[in-house]
C-alpha positions in Angstrom: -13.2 -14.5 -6.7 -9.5 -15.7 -8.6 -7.6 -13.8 -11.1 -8.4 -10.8 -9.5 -11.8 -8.9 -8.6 -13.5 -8.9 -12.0 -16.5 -6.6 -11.7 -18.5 -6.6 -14.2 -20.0 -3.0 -15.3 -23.2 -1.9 -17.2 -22.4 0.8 -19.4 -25.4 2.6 -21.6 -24.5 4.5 -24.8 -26.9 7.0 -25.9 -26.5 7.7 -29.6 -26.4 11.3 -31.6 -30.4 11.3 -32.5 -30.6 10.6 -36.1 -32.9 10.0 -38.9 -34.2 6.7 -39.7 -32.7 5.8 -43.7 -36.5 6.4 -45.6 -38.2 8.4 -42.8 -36.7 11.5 -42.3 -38.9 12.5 -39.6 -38.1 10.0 -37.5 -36.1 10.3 -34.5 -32.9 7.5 -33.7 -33.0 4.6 -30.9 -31.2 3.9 -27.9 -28.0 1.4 -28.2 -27.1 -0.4 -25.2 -23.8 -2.2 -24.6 -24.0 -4.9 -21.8 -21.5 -6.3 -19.4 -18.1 -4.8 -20.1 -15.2 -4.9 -17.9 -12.7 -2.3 -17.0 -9.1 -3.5 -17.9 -5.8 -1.9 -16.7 -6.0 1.6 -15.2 -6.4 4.5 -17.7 -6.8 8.2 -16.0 -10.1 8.8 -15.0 -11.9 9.9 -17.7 -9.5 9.3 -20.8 -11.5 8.6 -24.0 -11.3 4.8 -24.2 -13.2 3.5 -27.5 -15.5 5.7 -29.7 -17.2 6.0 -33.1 -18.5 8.9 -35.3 -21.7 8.7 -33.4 -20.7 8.3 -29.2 -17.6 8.1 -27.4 -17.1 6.0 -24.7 -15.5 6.5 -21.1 -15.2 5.2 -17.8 -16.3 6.0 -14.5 -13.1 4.0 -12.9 -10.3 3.8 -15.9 -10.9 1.4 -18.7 -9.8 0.3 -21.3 -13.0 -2.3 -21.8 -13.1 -5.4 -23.3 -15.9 -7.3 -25.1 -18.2 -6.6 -28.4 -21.4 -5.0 -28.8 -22.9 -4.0 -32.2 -25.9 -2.5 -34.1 -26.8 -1.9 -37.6 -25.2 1.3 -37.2 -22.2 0.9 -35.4 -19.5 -2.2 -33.5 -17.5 -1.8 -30.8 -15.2 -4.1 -29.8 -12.9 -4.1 -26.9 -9.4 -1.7 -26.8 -6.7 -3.8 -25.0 -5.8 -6.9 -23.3 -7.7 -8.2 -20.2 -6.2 -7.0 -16.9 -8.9 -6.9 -14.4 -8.9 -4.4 -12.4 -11.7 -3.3 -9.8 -11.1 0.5 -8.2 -8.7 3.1 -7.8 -6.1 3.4 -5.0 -3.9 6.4 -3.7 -1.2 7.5 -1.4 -1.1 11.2 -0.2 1.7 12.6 2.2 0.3 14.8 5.1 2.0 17.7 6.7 1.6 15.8 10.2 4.4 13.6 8.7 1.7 10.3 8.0 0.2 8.8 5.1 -3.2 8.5 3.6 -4.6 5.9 1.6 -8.2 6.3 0.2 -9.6 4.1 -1.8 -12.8 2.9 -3.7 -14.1 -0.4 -5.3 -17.0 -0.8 -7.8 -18.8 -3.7 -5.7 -17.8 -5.0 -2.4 -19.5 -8.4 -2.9 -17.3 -11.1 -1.3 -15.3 -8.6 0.3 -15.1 -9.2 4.3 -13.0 -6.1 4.4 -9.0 -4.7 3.8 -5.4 -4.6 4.6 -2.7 -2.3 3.9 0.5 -3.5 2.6 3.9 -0.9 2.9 7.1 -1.9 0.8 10.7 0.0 0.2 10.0 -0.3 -3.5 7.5 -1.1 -6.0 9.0 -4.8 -6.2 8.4 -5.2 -2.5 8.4 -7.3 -0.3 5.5 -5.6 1.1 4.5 -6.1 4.9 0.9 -5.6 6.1 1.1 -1.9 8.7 -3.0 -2.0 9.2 -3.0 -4.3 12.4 -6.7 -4.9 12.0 -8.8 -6.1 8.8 -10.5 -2.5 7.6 -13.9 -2.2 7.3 -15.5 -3.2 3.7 -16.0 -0.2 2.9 -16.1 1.7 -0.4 -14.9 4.6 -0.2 -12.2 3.8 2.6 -9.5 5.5 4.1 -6.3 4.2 6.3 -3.8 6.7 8.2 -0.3 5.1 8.1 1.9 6.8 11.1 4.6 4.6 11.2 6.7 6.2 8.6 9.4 8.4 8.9 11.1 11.6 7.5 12.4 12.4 3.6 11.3 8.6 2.4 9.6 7.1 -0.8 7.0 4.5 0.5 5.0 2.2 -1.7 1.4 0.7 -0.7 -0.6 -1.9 -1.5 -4.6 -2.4 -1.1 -5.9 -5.8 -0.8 -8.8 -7.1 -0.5 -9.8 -9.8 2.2 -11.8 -13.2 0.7 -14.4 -14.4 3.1 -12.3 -17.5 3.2 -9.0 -15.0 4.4 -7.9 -15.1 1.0 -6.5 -12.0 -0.4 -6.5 -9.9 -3.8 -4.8 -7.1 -4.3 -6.9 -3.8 -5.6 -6.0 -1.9 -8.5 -2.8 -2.3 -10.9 0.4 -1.2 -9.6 1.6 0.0 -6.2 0.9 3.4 -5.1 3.9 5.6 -4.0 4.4 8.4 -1.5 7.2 10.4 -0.7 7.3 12.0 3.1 8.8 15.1 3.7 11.4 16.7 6.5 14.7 15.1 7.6 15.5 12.8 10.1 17.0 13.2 13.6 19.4 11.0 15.0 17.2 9.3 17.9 16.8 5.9 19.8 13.1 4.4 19.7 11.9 2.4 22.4 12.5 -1.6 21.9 9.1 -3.3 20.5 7.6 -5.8 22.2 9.1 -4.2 25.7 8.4 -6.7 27.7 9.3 -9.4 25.6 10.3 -13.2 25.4 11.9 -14.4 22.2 13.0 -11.4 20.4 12.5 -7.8 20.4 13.5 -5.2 17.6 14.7 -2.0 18.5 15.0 1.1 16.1 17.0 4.1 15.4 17.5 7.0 12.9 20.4 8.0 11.3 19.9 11.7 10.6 23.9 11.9 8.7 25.6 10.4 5.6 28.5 7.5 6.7 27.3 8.1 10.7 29.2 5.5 12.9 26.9 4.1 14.9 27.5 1.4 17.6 24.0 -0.4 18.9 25.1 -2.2 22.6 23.2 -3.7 25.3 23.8 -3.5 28.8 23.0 -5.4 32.1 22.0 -3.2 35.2 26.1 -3.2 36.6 26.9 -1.3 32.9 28.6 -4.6 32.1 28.2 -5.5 28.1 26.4 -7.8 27.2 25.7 -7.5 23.6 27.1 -5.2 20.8 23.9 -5.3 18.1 26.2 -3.0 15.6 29.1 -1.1 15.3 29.2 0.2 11.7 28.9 3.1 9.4 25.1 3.7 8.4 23.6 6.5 6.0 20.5 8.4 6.6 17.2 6.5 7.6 16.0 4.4 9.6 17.0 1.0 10.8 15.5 -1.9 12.3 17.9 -3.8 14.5 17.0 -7.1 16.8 18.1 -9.0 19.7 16.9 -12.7 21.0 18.0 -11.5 24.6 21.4 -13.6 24.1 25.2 -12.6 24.9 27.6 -12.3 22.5 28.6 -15.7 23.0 25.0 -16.8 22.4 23.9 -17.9 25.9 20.7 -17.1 27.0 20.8 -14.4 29.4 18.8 -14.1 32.9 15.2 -12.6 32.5 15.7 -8.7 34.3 16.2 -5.3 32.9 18.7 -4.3 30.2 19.4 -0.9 28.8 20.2 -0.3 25.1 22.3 2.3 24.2 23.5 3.9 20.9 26.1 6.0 20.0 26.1 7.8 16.6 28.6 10.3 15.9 27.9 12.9 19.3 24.6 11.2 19.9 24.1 9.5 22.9 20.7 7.9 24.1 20.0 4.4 25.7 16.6 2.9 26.5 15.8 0.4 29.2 14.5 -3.1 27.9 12.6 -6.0 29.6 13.1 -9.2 28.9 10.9 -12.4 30.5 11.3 -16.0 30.5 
């Protein structure tokens, strides 16, 4: 599979029933249009091409392209030629996740799928499903790992059975979570770690000055990760378990703490050599 997921789809067109010319008590014959494609997502169920004696829709979005004709009629196809192979969608939850459902006309190929999240319909996206999702049709996936009063945009793609991916539908699917955030310290990820770890925090206040440090087990500094102004949100800071003159430091405990207007929370940190 390139270019996308074309799937082809068999559509039959049943005409009005209507006389044949010279024998009026006749009854009409059954057209059939073969292998059409859906094109670029169209709402489910829109008219997509018609005649005065059928009209013709689609079970996943159209339009169609190709050409099929009879003595009594021609269709041809509507639009451009943007495969497309299912339908993809993002609901918020009251729980404060995300849903994604999904279906695809054939799964043929198809070793299963990942989730991609992104800040904005441009991306960059980053895969959140840590697993490859079953090949399954429909599907579902719970994203958790979101947070409060945020737009998040989604991506479904499909996984090649030579790990090649294709992504499903047209555009990325948005949802917005609801609530507000609270200013809090999350706990460092990986904790234990060697290399680098990430630590994250939200800002629950506009222009909140917030100063990120890390600490060795005598309170002695040995790090400041920010001191700066943020908005609301959340932010993903890191540290490669150096000093702030870049030396490595000993493997042993450390404790972050951050201070954000009269927020105060630290969290002890790991790190292994």
């Amino acid at each position: 599979m390139r270019a996308g997921i074309l799937v082809p789809v068999l559509l039959v067109a049943l005409l009005a029933l209507a006389p044949w010319p010279g024998d009026g008590d006749a009854l009409g014959v059954t057209y059939e249009l073969r292998t059409w494609a859906t094109t670029s997502a169209a709402p489910e169920g829109d008219p997509l091409c018609e005649s005065p004696s059928f009209l013709l829709r689609s079970r996943l979005g159209g339009p169609f392209v190709g050409h099929a004709e009879s003595a009594s009629f021609a269709l041809w196809g509507c639009s451009a030629y943007t495969p497309v192979e299912g339908a993809f969608y993002a609901t918020a939850t009251d729980a404060g996740c995300v849903v994604l459902r999904w279906t695809v006309e054939s799964l043929a190929g198809v070793e299963g799928f990942h989730v991609h999240r992104g800040a904005s319909p441009a991306g960059p996206f980053e895969r959140v499903s840590d697993e490859i999702l079953p090949a399954e049709s429909p599907g579902v996936y719970e994203d958790c790992s979101v947070w409060p009063g945020t737009e998040f945009w989604y991506e479904l793609r499909a996984v090649e059975w030579d790990g090649s991916e294709e992504r499903v539908g047209g555009e990325p699917v948005s949802a917005t979570t609801g609530g507000a955030f609270a200013t809090k310290l999350h706990p460092a990820s990986p904790n234990p770690f060697r290399g680098t770890t990430t630590i994250r925090l939200d800002v629950a206040g506009a222009r909140t000055q917030v100063k990120l440090t890390i600490f060795d087990v005598s309170g002695k500094v040995v790090k400041t990760v920010v001191v700066e102004p943020l908005d609301a949100g959340r932010y993903e800071m890191s540290w490669d378990g150096r000093n702030d003159a870049g030396r490595p430091v000993a493997s042993g405990v450390y404790f972050c703490r951050m201070e954000a207007g009269g927020h105060r929370e630290s969290r002890s940190i790991v790190l292994l050599k």
